[in-house]
C-alpha positions in Angstrom: -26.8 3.8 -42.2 -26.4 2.3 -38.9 -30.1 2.2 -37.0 -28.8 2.3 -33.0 -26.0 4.4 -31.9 -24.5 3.5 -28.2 -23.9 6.2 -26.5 -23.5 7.5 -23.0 -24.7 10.6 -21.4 -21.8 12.0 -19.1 -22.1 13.6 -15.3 -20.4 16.6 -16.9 -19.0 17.1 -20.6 -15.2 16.3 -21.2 -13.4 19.6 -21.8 -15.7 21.8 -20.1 -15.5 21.5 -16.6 -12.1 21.1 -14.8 -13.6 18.4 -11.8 -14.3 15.5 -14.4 -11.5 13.7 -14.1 -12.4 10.4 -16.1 -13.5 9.9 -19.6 -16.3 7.5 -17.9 -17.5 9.6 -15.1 -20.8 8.6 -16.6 -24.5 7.6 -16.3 -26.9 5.7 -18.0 -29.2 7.4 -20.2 -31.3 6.4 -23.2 -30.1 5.3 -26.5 -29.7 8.4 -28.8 -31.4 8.2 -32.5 -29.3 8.1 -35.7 -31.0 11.4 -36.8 -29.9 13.3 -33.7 -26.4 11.7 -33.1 -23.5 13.8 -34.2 -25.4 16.7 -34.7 -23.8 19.1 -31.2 -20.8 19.4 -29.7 -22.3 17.2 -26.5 -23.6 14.3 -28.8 -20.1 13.8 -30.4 -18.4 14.0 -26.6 -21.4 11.6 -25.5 -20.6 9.7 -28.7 -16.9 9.2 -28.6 -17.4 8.3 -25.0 -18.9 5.4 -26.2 -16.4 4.5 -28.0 -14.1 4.3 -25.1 -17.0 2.5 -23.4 -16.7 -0.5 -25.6 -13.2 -1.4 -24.3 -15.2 -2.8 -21.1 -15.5 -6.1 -20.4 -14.0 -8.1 -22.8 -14.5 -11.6 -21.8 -17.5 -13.7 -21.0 -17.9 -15.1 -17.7 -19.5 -18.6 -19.0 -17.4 -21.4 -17.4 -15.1 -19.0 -15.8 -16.6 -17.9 -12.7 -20.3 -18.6 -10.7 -22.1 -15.9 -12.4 -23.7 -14.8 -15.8 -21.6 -11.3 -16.3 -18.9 -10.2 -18.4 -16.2 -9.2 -17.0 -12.5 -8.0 -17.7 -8.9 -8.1 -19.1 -7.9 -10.5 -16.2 -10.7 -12.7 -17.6 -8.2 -13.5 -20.3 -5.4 -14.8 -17.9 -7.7 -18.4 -17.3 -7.1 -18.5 -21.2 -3.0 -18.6 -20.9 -0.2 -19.8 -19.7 0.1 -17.6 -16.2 -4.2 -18.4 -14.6 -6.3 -20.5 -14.0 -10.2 -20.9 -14.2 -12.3 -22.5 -11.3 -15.1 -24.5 -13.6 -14.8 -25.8 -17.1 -14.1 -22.8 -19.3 -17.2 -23.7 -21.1 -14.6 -26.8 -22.7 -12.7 -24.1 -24.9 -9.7 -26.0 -23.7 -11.0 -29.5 -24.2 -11.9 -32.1 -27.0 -15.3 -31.0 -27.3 -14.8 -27.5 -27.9 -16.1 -26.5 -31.6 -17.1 -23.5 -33.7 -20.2 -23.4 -31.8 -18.9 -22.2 -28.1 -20.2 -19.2 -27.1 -16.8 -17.6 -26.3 -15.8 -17.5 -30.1 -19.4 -15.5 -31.0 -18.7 -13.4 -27.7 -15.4 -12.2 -28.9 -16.4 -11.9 -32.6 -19.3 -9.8 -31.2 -17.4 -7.4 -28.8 -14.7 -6.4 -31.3 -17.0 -5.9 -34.2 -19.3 -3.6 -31.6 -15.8 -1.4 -31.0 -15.0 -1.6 -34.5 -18.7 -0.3 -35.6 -19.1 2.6 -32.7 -15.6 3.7 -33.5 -17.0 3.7 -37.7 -20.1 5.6 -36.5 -17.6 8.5 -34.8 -14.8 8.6 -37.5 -17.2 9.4 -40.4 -19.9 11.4 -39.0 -17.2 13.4 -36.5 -16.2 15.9 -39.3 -19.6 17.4 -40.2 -20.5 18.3 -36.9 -20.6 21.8 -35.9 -17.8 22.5 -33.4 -14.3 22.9 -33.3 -11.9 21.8 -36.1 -9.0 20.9 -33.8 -11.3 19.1 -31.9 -12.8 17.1 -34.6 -9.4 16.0 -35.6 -8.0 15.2 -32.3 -11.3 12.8 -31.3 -11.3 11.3 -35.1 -7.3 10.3 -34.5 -8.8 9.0 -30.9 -11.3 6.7 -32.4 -9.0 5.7 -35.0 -6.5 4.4 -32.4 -9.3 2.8 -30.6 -10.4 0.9 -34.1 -7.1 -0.1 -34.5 -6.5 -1.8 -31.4 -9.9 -4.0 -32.3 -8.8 -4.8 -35.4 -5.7 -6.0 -33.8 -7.4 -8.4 -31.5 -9.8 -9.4 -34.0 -7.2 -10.6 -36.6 -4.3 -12.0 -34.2 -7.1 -14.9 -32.9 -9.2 -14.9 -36.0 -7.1 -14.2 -38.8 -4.0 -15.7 -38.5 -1.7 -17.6 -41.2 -3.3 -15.4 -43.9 -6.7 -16.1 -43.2 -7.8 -12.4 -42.2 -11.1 -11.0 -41.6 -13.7 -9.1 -42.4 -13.0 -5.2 -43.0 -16.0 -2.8 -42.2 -14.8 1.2 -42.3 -18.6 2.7 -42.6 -21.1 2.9 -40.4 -23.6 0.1 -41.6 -27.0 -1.4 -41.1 -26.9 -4.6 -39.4 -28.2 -6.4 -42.8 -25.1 -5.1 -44.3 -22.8 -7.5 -42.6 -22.3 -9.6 -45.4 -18.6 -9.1 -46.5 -16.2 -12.4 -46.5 -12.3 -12.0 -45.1 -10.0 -9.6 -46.6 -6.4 -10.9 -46.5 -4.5 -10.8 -43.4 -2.3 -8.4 -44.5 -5.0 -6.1 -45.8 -6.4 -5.7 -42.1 -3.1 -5.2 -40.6 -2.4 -2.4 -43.3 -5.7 -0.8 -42.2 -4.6 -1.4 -38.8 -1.1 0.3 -39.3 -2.7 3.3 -41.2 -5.2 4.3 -38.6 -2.8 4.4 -36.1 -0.2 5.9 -38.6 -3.2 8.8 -39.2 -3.5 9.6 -35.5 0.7 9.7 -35.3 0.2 12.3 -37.9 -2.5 14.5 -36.7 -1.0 17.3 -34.9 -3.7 17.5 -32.3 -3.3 14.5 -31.1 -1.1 14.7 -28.0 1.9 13.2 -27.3 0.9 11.7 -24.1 -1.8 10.9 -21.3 -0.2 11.6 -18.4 -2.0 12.7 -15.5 -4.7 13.2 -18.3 -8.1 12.4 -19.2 -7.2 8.8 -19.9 -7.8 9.3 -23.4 -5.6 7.8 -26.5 -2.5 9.5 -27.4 0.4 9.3 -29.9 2.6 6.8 -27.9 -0.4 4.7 -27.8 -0.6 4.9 -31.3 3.2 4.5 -31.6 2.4 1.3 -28.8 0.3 -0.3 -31.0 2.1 -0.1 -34.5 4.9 -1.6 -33.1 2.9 -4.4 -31.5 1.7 -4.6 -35.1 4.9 -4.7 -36.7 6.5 -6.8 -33.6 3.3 -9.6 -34.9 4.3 -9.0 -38.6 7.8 -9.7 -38.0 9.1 -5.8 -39.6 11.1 -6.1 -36.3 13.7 -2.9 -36.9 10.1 -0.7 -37.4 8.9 -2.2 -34.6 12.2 -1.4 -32.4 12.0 2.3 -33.8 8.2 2.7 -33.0 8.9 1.8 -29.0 11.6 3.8 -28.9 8.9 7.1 -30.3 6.5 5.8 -27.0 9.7 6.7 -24.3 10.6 10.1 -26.7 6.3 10.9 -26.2 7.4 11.2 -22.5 6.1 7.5 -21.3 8.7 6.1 -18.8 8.6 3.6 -15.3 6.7 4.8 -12.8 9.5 4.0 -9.8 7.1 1.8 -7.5 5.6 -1.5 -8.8 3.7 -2.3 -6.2 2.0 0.9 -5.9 1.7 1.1 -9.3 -1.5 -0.3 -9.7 -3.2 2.0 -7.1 -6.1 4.3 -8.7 -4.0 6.9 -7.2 -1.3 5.8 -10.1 -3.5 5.0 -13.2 -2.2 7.7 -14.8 0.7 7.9 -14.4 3.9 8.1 -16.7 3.8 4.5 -16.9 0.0 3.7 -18.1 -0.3 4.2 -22.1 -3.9 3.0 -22.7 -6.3 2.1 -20.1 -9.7 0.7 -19.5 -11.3 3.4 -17.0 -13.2 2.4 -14.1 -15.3 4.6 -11.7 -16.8 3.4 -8.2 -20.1 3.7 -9.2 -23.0 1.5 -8.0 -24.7 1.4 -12.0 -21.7 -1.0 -13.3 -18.7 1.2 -14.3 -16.6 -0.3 -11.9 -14.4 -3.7 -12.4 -15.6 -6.4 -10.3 -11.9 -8.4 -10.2 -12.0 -8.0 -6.0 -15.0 -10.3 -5.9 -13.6 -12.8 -8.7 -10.0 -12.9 -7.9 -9.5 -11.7 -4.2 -9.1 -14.7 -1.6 -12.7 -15.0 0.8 -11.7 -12.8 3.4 -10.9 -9.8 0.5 -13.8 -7.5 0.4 -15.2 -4.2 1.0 -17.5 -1.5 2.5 -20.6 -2.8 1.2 -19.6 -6.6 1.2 -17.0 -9.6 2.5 -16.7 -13.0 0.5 -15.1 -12.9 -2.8 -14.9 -16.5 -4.6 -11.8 -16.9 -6.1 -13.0 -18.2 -9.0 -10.1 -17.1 -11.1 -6.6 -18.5 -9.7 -2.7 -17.6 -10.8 -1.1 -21.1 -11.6 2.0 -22.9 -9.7 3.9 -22.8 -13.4 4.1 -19.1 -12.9 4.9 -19.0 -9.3 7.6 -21.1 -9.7 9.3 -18.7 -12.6 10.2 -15.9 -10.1 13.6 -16.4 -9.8 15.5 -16.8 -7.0 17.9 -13.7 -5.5 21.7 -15.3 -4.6 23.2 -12.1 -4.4 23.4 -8.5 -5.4 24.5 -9.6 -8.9 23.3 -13.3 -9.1 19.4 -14.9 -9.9 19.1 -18.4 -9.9 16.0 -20.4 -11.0 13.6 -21.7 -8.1 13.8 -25.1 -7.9 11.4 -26.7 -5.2 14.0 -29.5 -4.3 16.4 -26.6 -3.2 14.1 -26.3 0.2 12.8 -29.6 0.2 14.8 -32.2 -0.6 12.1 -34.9 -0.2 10.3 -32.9 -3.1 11.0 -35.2 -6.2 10.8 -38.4 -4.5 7.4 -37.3 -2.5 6.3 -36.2 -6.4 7.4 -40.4 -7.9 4.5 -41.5 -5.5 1.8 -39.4 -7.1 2.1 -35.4 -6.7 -1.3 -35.3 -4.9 1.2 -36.6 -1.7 3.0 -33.0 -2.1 0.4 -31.5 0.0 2.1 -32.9 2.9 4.6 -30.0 2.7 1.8 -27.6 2.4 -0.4 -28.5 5.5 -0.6 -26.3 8.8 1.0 -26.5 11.5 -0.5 -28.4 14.8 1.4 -26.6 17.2 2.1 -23.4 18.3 5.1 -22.9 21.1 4.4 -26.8 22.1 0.8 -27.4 22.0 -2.1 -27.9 19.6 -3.6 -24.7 17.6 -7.1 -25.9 18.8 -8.7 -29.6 18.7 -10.8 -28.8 15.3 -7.5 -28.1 13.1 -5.9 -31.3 14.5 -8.7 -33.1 13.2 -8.4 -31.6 9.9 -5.1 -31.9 9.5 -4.9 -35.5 10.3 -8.0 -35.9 7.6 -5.8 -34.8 5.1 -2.9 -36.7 5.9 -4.5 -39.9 5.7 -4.7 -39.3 2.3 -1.6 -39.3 1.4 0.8 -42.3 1.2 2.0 -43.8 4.4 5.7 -42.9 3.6 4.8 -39.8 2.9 3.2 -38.7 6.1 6.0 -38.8 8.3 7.8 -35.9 6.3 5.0 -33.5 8.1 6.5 -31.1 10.8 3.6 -30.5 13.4 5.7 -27.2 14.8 7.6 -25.9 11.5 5.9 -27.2 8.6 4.9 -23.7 7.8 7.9 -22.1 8.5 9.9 -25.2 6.0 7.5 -23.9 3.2 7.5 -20.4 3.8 11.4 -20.2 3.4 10.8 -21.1 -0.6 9.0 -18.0 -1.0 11.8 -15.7 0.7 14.2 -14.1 -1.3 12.6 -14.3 -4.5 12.0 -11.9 -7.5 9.7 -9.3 -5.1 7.0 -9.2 -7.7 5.8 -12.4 -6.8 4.4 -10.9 -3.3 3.8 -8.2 -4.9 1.1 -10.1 -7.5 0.2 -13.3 -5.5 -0.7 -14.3 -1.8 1.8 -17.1 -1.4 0.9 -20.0 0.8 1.2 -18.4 4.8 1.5 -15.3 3.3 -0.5 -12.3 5.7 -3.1 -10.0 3.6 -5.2 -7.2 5.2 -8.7 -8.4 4.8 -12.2 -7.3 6.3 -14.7 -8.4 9.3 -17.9 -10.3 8.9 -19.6 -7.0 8.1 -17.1 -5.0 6.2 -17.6 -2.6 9.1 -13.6 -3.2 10.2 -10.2 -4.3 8.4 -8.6 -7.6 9.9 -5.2 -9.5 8.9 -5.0 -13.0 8.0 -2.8 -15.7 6.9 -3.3 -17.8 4.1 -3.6 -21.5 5.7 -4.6 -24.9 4.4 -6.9 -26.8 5.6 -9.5 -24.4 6.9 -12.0 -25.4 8.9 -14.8 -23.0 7.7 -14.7 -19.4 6.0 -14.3 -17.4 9.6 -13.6 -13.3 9.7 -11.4 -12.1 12.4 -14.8 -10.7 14.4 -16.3 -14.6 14.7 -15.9 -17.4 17.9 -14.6 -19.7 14.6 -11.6 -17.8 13.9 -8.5 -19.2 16.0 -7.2 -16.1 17.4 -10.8 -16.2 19.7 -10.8 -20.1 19.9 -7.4 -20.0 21.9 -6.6 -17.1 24.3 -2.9 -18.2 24.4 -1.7 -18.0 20.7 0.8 -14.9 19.8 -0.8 -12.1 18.8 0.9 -12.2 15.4 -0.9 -15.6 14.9 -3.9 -14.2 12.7 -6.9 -16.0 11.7 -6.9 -18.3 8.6 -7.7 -17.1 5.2 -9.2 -19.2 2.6 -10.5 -19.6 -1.1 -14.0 -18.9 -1.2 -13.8 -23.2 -1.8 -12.1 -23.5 1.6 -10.8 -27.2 1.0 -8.4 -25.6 -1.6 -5.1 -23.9 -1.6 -4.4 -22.4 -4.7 -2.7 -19.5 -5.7 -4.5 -16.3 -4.8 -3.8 -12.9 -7.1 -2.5 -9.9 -4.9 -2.0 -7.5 -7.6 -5.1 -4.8 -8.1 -7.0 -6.3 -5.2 -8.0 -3.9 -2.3 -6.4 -4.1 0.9 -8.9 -4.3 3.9 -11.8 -1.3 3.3 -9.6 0.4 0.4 -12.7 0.2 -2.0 -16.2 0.9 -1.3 -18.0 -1.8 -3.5 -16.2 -5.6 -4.0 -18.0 -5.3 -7.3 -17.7 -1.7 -8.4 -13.6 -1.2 -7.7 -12.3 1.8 -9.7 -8.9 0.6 -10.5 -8.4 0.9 -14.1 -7.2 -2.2 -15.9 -3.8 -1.0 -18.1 -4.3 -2.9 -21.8 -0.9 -1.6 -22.6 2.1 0.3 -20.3 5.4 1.3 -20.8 7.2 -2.3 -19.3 4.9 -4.1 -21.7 6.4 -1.9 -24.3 10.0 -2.1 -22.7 9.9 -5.6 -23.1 7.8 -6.2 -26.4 11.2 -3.7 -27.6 13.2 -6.2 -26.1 11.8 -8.9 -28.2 12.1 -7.1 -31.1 16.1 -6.5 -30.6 16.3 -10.3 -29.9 15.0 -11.2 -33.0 17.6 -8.7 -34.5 20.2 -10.3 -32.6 21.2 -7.4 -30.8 20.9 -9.4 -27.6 23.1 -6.7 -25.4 20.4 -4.2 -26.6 17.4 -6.7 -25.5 19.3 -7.0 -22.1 19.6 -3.4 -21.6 16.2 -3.0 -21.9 15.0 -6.1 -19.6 17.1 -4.6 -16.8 15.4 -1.7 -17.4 12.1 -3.1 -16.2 14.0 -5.5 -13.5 16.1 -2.8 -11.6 12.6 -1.3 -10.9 12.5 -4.0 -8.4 15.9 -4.5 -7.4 16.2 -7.6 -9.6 20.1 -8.8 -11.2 20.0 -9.4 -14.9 22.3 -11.8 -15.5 24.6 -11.7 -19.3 24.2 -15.8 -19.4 20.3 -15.0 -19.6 21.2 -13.7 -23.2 24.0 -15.8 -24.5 22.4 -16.9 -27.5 19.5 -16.2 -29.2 17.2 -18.7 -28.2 18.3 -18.2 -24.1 17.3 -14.6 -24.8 14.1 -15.4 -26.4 12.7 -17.9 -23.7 14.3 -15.5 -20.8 12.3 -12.4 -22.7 9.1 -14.1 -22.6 9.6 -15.9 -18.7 10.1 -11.7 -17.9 6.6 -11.4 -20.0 5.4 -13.3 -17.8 6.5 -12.4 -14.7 6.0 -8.5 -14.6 2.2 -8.6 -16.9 0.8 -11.1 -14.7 -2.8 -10.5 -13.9 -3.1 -7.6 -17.0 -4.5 -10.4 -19.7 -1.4 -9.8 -21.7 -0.1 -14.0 -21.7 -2.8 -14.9 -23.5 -2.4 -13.3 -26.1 1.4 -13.9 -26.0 1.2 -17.7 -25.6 -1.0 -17.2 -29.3 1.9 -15.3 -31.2 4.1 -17.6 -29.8 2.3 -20.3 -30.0 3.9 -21.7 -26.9 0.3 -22.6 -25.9 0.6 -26.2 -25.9 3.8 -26.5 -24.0 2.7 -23.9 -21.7 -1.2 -24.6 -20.7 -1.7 -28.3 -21.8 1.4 -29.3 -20.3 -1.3 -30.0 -17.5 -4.5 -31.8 -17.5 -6.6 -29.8 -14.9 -6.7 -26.5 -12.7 -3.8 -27.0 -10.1 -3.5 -26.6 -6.1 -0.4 -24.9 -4.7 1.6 -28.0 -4.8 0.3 -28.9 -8.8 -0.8 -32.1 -9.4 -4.3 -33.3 -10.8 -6.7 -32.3 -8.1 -9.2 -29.6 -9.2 -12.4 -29.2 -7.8 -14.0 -27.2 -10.6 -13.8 -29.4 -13.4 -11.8 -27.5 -15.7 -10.0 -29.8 -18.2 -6.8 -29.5 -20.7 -7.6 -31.8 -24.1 -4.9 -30.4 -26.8 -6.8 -31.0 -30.5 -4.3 -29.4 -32.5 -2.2 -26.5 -33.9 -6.0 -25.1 -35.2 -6.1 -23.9 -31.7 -3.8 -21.0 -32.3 -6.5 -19.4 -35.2 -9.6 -19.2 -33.4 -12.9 -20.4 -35.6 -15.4 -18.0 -37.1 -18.2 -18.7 -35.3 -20.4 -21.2 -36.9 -23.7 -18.6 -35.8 -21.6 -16.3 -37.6 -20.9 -18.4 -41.0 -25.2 -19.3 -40.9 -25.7 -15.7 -40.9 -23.0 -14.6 -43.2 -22.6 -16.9 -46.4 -19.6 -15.2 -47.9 -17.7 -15.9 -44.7 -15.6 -19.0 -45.0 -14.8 -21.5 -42.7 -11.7 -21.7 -40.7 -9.0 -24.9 -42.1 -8.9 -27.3 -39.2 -12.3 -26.6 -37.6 -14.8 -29.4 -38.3 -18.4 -27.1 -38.7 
């Protein structure tokens, strides 16, 4: 029997009083004993709430950001295709990176902690004394909630038959001691769970507007992710058509979408709940995503640590016309582009530098200065491509009429956000400019607005990357907008881990693979008309346009949700996609990076991640992964 349960003691208990509207409305309390747990009505709540619990923070912050935390599902997006990290990732991605890292015995840990609360609740659950329908409805909960661990857990660690280990009882921690079970054993475990809580006739359909708890068209979600992974495409095509028929549909607005007054909405199938609370139930992805100037009532300066990368920028296509989307191409707006990138693409920048002059004369003394710094960097012929009245404006044009999720998700070079004042007493805009010459608020003599008197009044002041000498990519999507959250590390948003486009779009993939492309396209335009986006017939010609076209609209609309990652694996598009560069990228790409973070390929191992080797010492009937050298 398992020795510590990890439960939560709730504000109020789910079911019983109509003003709790989250399944984590929660506070801390002391951990509850093995002989008391699952023994009233309350303990079981508090119980199954811990369950949910475990979906938190999934990803280790070591290497990622400037602080020893874990943190969330938009950690993941430094591990794909669409983001970037700002320090070395802890070398997951380069030649030194062995069974030993940390993040392999971090993930190992957190999905076998799910797997083992949600073991505690599924067995003990029927012989409490309460409710039968109850019991049955939060069993078929915890067994969708197992299911989507054990999915994690064997599409990274089990892979090409490999599998891993399969626990279904609650367990003493000496008890840890079975070796893999095939593959296609876990997924069948996988696929009957969530085929149970289909089944179970108190499980409801759907979520919406709801506690936030699992339903059937998560369960249906899930299995056809599973069978989508095990290639059983036509019952993976069938299971995301059940998720629309539970009554999950698009949720008309994108941007506003992911608002915490929207989390549950029609849209959001499965969620990781969030509360504003100052004890650490909020998501802290405002401090670690949002540009400097992004903060809130109780703080300013977020750090930026975690970046959205040119490659996916430059996939928002381009709008021609009501009917017509063409692919961005840089040398469209600047025609200098590929000759500037022959001389070394570190001389790009010159397109991305500031303007000098506003309506004839210099900005202020300081910014001339540090713009001439940096052009002296760059290659003589080079320099006299820079505009000093219009260099913004030539730039700005490339980010004008594109697909309008790209504004929606990222702030674009000389793009305006809503930020705060030096003490988050007072909401601000800025303007995304590089170079900076300090981190200024709106409120301080620094900012330019107060250095010069005669500047328009939509000139703003300068916003930054918490590392002001860079100009990367900053994500818009689920940051607050000037005072819109009280605490920059406590924001309530929920974080979505699966929605109805994701499924829209995984249904697409299946119908590709079927060759039914008209059928993939119908759903893809689904998800693009949302946003007033064409979908073009050539984009599914063939099979392999549609494929690749599928997976750029993965992408595009999931950015930000830690989806890619776990894409690029399946795919296993990984090297093509993330080691096609060397380091962490500014605006204009290239091989500047500031935070070390490297891109060392070792081989197709890489797509089945290691048992860890802490792991294997403990657990002798664990075996090795093939290609990891122990």
């Amino acid at each position: 029997m398992k020795k510590i349960i990890y439960p939560f003691a709730i504000a109020c208990m789910l079911g019983t009083l109509p003003a709790c509207n989250k399944i984590l409305d929660t506070v801390p309390n002391d951990k509850i004993s093995a002989g008391t747990m699952w023994t009233t009505e309350s303990l079981v709540d508090q119980g199954v709430i811990g369950v949910y619990y475990s979906l938190q923070r999934p990803v280790q912050s070591a290497g990622l950001i400037g602080a020893s935390t874990n943190i969330g599902y938009y950690g993941y997006e430094a591990f794909g295709m669409t983001g970037q990290g700002e320090y070395n990732l802890n070398n997951l991605f380069s030649s030194a990176v062995n069974p030993s890292n940390s993040y392999f015995s971090f993930q190992w840990k957190w999905f076998y902690d799910g797997i083992h609360r949600a073991n505690d609740a599924i067995v003990h659950i029927p012989d409490a004394p309460m409710n039968e329908e109850k019991k049955k409805r939060l069993v078929a909960e915890c067994k969708v909630l197992r299911a989507f661990f054990y999915m994690r857990l064997n599409e990274l660690y089990g892979r090409d038959g490999l599998g891993v280990p399969i626990y279904t009882e609650p367990i003493d921690p000496s008890e840890a001691n079975k070796g893999q079970s095939p593959e296609s054993d876990v997924w069948a475990l996988v696929t009957q769970d969530l085929t149970d809580a289909i089944n179970e006739p108190n499980l409801p359909d759907n979520q919406i507007q709801g506690e936030g708890r699992a339903s059937k068209g998560a369960a249906y979600a899930l299995r056809g992710r599973v069978y989508l992974l095990t290639k059983q495409y036509e019952k993976a095509a069938a299971d995301f058509a059940k998720v629309g028929e539970s009554g999950y549909s698009l949720y008309p607005d994108y941007k506003q979408l992911f608002k915490v007054a929207n989390e549950r909405c029609q849209e959001m199938i499965l969620s990781v709940q969030y509360i504003e609370d100052p004890t650490g139930y909020g998501t802290a992805i405002q401090k670690y995503c949002g540009a400097f100037q992004q903060g809130a009532l109780d703080s300013r300066g977020c750090w930026t640590d975690l970046q959205v990368t040119p490659a996916l920028v430059n996939l928002y296509e381009e709008v021609v016309d009501a009917n017509t989307v063409k692919p961005f191409n840089w040398s469209d707006y600047l025609p200098q582009w590929d000759a500037v990138s022959t001389l070394g693409t570190a001389n790009r920048k010159v397109f991305f530098i500031r303007d000098q002059k506003v309506n004839g004369a210099d900005v202020h003394a300081t910014i001339t200065t540090a713009i001439n710094t940096e052009l002296s960097k760059l290659d003589a012929s080079v320099k006299a491509l820079y505009l000093p009245e219009g260099n913004e404006a030539r730039l700005k044009t490339a980010y004008e009429h594109r697909d309008p999720r790209l504004a929606y998700n990222v702030v674009t070079p000389y793009a305006n956000f809503e930020g705060v004042n030096s003490n988050s007493t007072a909401e601000g805009m800025y303007t995304y400019r590089f170079p900076v010459t300090g981190k200024y608020y709106v409120d301080q003599s620094g900012a330019e607005p107060n250095l010069n008197s005669s500047l328009p009044g939509t000139y703003y002041t300068s916003g930054s990357c918490n590392a002001q000498a860079e100009f990367k990519y900053i994500h818009r999507k689920f940051i607050g907008e000037g005072l819109e959250y009280q605490r920059r590390e406590q924001n309530p948003v929920d974080e979505p881990i699966i929605r109805y486009a994701d499924v829209l779009l995984m249904w697409a993939e299946a119908l590709v693979e079927m060759n039914d492309l008209s059928g993939a396209m119908a759903k893809v335009k689904q998800v693009r008309d949302r946003v007033g986006m064409p979908t073009m017939a050539a984009s599914f010609a063939d099979q392999n346009t549609a494929r690749n076209y599928v997976r750029d609209e993965r992408r595009r609309e999931l950015m930000g949700e830690g989806v890619n990652f776990f894409d690029e694996m399946r795919w296993k598009t990984l090297k093509q996609t993330k080691f096609d560069q060397k380091v962490a990228q500014h605006a204009w790409g290239g091989t500047e990076s500031t935070g070390g973070t490297t891109y060392e390929w070792i081989g197709d191992q890489w797509y089945t991640w290691p048992v860890p080797k802490a792991e294997i010492e403990l657990n002798h009937n664990l075996k090795p992964t093939p290609g990891w050298v122990y």
